[in-house]
N, C-alpha and C positions, 0 to 999 in steps of 0.2 A: 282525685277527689278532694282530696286534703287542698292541695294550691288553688281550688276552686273556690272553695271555701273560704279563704282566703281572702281571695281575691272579693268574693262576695260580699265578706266582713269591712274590706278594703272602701270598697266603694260605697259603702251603708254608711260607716262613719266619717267618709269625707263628706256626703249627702248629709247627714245631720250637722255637720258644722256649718256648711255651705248655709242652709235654710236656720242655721240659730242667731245669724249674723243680725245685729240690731233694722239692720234698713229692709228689713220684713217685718217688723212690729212688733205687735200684742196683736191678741183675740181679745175679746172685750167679756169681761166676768163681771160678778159683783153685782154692785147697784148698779153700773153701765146695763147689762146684759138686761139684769131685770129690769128697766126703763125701756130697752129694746123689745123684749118680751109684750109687753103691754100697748103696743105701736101699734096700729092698723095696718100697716103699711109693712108687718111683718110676718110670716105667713110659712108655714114648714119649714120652719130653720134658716128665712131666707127672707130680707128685703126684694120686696116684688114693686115694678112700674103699675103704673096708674093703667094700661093698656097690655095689653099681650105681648110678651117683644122676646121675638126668636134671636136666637144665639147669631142665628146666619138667616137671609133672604131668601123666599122661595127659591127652589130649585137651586142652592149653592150647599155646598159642603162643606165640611174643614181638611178636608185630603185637597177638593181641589185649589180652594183660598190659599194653605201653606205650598202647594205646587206653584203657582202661579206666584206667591209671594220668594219662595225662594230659587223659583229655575224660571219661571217666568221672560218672556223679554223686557229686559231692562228698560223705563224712559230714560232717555239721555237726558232729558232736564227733572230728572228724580230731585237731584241736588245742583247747588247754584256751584256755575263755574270761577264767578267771581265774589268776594264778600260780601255779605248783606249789609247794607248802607243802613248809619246809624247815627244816631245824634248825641253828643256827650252835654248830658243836663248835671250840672249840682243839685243831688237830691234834699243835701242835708243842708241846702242855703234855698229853698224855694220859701219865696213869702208864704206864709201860711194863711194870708186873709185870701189867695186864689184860690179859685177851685179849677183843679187841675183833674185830670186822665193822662197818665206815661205808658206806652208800652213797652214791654222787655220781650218780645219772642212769644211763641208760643201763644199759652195760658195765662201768663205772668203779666201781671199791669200793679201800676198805684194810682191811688184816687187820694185826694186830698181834697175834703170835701166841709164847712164851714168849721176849717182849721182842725178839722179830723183825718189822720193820716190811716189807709188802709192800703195791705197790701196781699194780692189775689192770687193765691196757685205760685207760689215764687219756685220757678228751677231757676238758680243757678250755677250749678253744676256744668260739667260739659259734655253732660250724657242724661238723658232721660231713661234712666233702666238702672235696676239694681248694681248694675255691674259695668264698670269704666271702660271694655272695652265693646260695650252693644249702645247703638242707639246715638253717634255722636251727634253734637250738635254741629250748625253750620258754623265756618268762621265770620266773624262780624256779627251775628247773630248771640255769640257767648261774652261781650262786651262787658256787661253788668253783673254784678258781683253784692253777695252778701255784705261787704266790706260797706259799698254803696252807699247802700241804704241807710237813711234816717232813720230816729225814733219811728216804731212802727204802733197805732194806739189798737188799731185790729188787724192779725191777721188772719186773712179768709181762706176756708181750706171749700172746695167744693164736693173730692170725695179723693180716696186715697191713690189712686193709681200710680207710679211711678213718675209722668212725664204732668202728676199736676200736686203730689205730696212728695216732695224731693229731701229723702231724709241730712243729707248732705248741708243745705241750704238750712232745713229749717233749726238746724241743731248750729249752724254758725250764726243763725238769727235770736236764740233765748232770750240775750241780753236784751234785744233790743226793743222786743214784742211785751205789751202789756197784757192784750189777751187774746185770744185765738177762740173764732165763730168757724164751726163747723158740724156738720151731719151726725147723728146718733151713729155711737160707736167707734168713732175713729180717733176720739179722745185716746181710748187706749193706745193708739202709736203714743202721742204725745206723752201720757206721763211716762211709756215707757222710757223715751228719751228725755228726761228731767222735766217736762213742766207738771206746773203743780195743777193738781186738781181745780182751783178757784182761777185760776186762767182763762179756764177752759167753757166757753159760750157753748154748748152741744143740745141739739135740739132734734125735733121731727119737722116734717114737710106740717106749714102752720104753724109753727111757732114762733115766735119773734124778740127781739130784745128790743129795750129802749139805751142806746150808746148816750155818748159825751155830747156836748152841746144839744141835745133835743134833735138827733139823730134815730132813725128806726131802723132795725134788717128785720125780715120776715123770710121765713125757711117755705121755697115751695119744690114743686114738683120739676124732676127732670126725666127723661126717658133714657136710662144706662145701666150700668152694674158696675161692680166695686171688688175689689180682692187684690191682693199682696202676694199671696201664695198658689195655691191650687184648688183651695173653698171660693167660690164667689158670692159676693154677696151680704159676707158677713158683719158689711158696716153701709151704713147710706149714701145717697148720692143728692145732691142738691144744686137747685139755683137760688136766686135771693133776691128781694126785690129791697132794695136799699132807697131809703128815701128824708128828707131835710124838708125843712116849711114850704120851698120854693120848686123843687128837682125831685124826680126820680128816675131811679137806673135799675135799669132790670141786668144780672150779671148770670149768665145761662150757665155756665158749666157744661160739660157734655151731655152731650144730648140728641138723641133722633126727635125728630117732625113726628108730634102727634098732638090730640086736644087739648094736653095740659098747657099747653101755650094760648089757646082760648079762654081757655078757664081762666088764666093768669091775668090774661088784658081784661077778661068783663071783671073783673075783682080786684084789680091791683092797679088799672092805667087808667091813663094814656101813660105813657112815659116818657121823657126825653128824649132816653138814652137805653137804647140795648144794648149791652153787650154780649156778643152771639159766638158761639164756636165755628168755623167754617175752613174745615180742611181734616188732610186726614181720616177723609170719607172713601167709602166704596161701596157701589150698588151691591155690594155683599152683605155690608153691615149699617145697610142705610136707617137699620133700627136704632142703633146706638150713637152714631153720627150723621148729622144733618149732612144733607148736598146742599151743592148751595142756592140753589132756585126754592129748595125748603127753607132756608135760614131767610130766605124772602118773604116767604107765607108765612113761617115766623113772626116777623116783624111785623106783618099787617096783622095777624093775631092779637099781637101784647098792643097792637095803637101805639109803636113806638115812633117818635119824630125821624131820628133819627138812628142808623144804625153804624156799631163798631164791631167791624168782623175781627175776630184772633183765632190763635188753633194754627198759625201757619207762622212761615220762617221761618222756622228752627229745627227741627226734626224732620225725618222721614220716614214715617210708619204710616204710611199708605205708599199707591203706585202710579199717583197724579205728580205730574210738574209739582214742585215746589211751588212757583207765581202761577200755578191755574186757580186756586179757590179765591184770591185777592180781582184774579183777572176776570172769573166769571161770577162773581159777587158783585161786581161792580157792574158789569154789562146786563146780569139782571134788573137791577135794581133802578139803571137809566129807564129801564124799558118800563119801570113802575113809576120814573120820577121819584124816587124814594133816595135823600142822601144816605150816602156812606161814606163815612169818615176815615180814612187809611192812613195814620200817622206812620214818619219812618219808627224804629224802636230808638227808646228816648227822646221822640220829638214830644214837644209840650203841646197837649190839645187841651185848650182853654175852654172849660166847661160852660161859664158864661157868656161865650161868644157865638151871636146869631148865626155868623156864616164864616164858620173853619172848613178851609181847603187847602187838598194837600197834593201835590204831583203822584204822577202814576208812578211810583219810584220801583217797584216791582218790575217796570218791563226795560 
């Protein structure tokens, strides 16, 4: 009895260290909390979607999702057999009078947009998970690096998750960020890892700031959830409709297919440029991540011209090919005539240019 105990005591307090570890956060107290509190959009202890959104899809489970996920048959093209192809840009010597879009993998892009540098969901790390041995990333794919990057005048957090708040990344980035737009609540990671309060852009779905050169972001709706630990919920999740005298880009964040992408285009577009999640996905959790015929209907929702799918090359948390959401995003989207733009990561996608085309570098 006594070595059980033990043993019990054993495991409690390596559990409480494991979970005290900085790269799980804060909760958010204080005037955060109360600011959350007062939210519509906050609801029995819990940010709630704009639509009903079940954990799992009719008729699926979480016994059989994590069966299937980890005894499952394997795709052989889960992950790429050779490096993901990649384009080495000087970030810290790009003119700043272009307006540019770079992707890094994943989530992770910069936008330099009338000489305002933004940078979206940054992993660079070489694991999207708390913890260095879960979740690597591809090789070629981990190319880009904190170190990298320029001055950064925003960075944009879209909601905490691991694989799009990389506390690694953004605590080698302090120096460089001026100030950081993100979802009510999720400030508190932030000052717990040093920034300061006045950094810190934190809003609800609807609210907007006006940036540097006559610059707009506006805080809208996304269809997902949020948590760090084993509460979910506890901090928001968002997209952003960013927009300059000339341009606007819609920047999704994760997100399942529902009307708040209607709502978004009669209110906010037409747009340019969307930037859409697409991969990643399973008719399991087709609430929280788009498939990609939805990131299609998507995009005829927001009136966007054109579309830039992310969410893919870099990780494996889903159980599609790694080149399926690029390769069936694209084959959608012929069949609507609708461009989509597929840069390699780090190719330069020139904002102000009518007609950017890129090789089907995926297959």
């Amino acid at each position: 009895m006594l070595y059980l105990l033990i043993l019990v005591l054993a495991l409690a307090g390596f559990a409480y260290y494991v979970l005290s570890q900085e790269v799980f956060g804060a909760k958010p107290q204080g005037k955060r909390l109360e600011k959350m509190l007062l939210s519509q959009n906050y609801k029995n202890g819990q940010f709630q979607n704009l639509s009903v959104t079940p954990q799992l899809a009719e008729g699926q489970s979480m016994p059989k999702v994590m069966f299937n996920f980890l005894f499952g048959k394997k795709n052989p093209d889960l992950k790429p057999k050779n490096n993901i192809p990649f384009v080495e840009t000087d970030l810290k010597n790009l003119n700043k009078e272009e307006n540019v879009f770079i992707w890094f993998g994943h989530s992770s892009y910069f936008i330099q947009l009338n000489g305002v540098r933004f940078l979206v969901d940054p992993v660079f790390s070489k694991f999207g998970s708390p913890f260095k041995f879960f979740n690597k990333a591809f090789s070629g794919a981990d190319f880009y690096t904190a170190d990298q990057m320029p001055e950064i005048d925003y960075l944009v957090i879209t909601h905490d998750h691991y694989d799009h708040l990389d506390y690694p990344t953004v605590k080698s980035l302090k120096n460089k960020v001026k100030q950081v737009i993100l979802p009510l609540g999720v400030g508190s990671h932030f000052e717990k890892w040093g920034y300061a309060e006045e950094q810190l852009l934190e809003e609800d779905w609807g609210g907007n700031f006006v940036l540097k050169n006559n610059l707009q972001i506006t805080f809208t709706p996304a269809r997902h959830f949020s948590g760090r630990k084993f509460s979910r919920n506890n901090t928001l999740w968002s997209s952003f409709v960013l927009q300059s005298s000339d341009k606007k880009i819609f920047l999704g964040g994760d997100s399942g297919y529902a009307s708040h992408f209607k709502m978004i285009g009669e209110k906010h577009g037409p747009f340019d440029f969307a930037i859409l999640e697409n991969g990643q996905y399973n008719e399991a959790w087709k609430y929280i991540h788009a498939l990609p015929e939805d990131v299609i209907q998507a995009s005829e929702d927001l009136n966007a011209k054109k579309i830039i799918p992310v969410h893919s090359a870099k990780f494996a948390l889903a159980l599609h090919a790694w080149n399926e959401p690029l390769q069936k995003v694209a084959e959608f989207a012929q069949k609507k005539n609708l461009p989509v733009l597929t840069p390699k990561i780090g190719q330069i996608l020139n904002l102000d240019q009518e007609n950017n085309t890129f090789e089907k570098w995926w297959k």
